[in-house]
Every structure is written in structure tokens, then in C-alpha cells.
N, C-alpha and C positions, 0 to 999 in steps of 0.2 A: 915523769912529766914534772918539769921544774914550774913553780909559778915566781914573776919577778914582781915587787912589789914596790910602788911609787907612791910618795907621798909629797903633795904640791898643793898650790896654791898662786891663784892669779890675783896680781897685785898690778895698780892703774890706779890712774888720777880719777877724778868722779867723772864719769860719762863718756870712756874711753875704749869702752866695751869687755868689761868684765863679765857683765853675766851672759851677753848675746854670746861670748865663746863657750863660758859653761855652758849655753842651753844647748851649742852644737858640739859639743862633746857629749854629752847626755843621747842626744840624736844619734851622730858616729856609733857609741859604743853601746847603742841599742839597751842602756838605761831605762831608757822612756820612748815607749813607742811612738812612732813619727804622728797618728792620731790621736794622741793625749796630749803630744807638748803643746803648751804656751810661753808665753813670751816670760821671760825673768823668772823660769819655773823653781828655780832657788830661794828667791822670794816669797816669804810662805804669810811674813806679815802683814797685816794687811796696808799699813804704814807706808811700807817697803813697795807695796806697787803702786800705792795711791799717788806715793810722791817721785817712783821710777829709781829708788837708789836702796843700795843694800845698807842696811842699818847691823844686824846680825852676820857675823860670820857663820856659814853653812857650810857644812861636809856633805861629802855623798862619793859613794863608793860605786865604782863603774869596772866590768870588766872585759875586756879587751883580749882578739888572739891576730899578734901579726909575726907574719915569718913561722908558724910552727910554735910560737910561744905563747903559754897566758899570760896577761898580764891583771895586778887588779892598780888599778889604779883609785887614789884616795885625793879627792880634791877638795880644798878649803877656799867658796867663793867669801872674798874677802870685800869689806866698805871701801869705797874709794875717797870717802871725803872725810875731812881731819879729825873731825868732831867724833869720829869712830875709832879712831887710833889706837885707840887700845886694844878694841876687835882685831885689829890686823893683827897687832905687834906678839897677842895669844895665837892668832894662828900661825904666824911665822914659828915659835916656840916648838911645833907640831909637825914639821915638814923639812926634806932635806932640798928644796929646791922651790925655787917662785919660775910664775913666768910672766916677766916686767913687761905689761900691753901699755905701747905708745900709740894715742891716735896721731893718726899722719896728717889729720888737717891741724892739729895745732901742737904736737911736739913735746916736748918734754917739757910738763908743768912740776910746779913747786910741790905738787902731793907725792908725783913721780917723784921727787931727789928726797923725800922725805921717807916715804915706803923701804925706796932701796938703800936707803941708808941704816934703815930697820932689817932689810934682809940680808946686809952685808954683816952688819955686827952678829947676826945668828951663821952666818958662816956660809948661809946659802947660795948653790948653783942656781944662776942665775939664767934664764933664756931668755932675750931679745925677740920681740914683737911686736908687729907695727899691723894695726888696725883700721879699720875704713877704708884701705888703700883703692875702692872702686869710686871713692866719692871727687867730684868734680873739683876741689876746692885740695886733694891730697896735694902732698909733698916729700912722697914716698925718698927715694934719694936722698935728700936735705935728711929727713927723718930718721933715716938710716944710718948715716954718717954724723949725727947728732947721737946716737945708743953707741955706737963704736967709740967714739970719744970719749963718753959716759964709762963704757964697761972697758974699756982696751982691748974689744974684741973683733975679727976681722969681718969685714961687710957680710960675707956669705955666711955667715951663722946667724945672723936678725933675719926672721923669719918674716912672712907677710901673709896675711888675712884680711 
């Protein structure tokens, strides 16, 4: 039995939905029981929930079996707002791949081109994701075709949540 081992990090402008992914990955890969979680469970400061944003970069290790494979997966919830930057820019150091969450109601902000240009210089794989896409105000498409330009990567690889 082989186990494959991934080590990432979601990077996002501030309030874009960085931790709401981590906490449904936590969920999925049965991390944290569906009765225990709360919201921004990565948030452990009390700061950090008071004011709803990650200040600290947090890991946590999840694991995962799809197709016959284990997987462990290592994630780094990373700050989204600038004033943190240096939290990112150590957990980019740490990881072979990000995964760039754009919300689809407002698009690729200035933290977004700033992140990815921190995760470009460490060499990282990159994956495309567009966030909120159920909210009444999306512009999934637009949003879409806004990351392809960005990465020069084909529509059908920008994922949606």
C-alpha cells in the first residue's frame, strides 16, 4: 500500500473563503467530526474569530482514501489580508502547490495578484478556484475567464465551490 503525500496551502484575498474550504475539507476527510465542527475551526485565536480573519498560519494534516489510494494530505490555512504576508509568504516556503480561491462576486483583488506572485516565485502548482459561486450577486464565467488570463490556463481546469 503506497501512501501519496500532498502538501498545500489555500491562498485568497481576505474574505474569499479560505477557511469555509478548510473547514469542508476537515469535514470530507472525516478530520473532524461532522458534530464537533464549527465554523473557521482553523482559527484557534481568539482574535482570529472575534474579528472572522486568519491572522496565524495553521496546518493540519487530513487523511484521505480515493480510488484504492491513501492519501495524507498537509494543509497550510494561510491569512488573506497583507498585513499577514509574511504568514503566507513562510507557508508558501512549506508546500508544493497553493490553491488560488477567487470569489466570484468580486474577482481577482490586489491580495490575490499579490499571494500569486509569492506562490509563483516558490515555483508552486497552482489550482484555480472560484468561490461563492451560489450567491446571487456571482459572476462565475467573467470570474473564470479572469484566472485563465491570470494563469494561462484552459477554462476547464478553474474549479468551482
Amino acid at each position: 500500500m503506497s501512501i501519496n503525500i500532498r502538501n498545500f496551502s489555500i491562498i485568497a484575498h481576505i474574505d474569499h473563503g479560505k477557511s469555509t474550504l478548510a473547514d469542508r475539507m476537515l469535514e470530507i476527510t472525516g478530520t473532524i467530526e461532522k458534530r464537533k465542527m464549527m465554523a473557521q475551526v482553523l482559527d484557534s485565536m481568539e482574535l482570529e474569530r472575534e474579528r472572522g480573519i486568519t491572522i496565524k498560519m495553521q496546518p493540519v494534516r487530513m487523511n484521505y482514501k480515493m480510488d484504492g489510494q491513501d492519501y495524507v494530505l498537509n494543509l497550510i490555512d494561510t491569512p488573506g489580508h497583507i498585513d499577514f504576508s509574511y504568514e503566507v509568504s513562510r507557508a508558501l516556503k512549506a508546500v508544493e502547490g497553493s490553491i488560488l480561491l477567487v470569489d466570484a462576486t468580486q474577482g481577482v483583488q490586489a491580495q490575490t495578484l499579490t499571494t500569486l506572485g509569492m506562490a509563483r516565485e516558490s515555483g508552486l502548482k497552482i489550482i484555480p478556484v472560484v468561490s461563492k459561486v451560489d450567491s446571487p450577486l456571482a459572476r462565475v464565467a467573467e470570474v473564470k475567464q479572469e484566472l485563465c488570463t491570470l494563469l494561462g490556463c484552459p477554462i476547464e481546469e478553474v474549479l468551482e465551490t
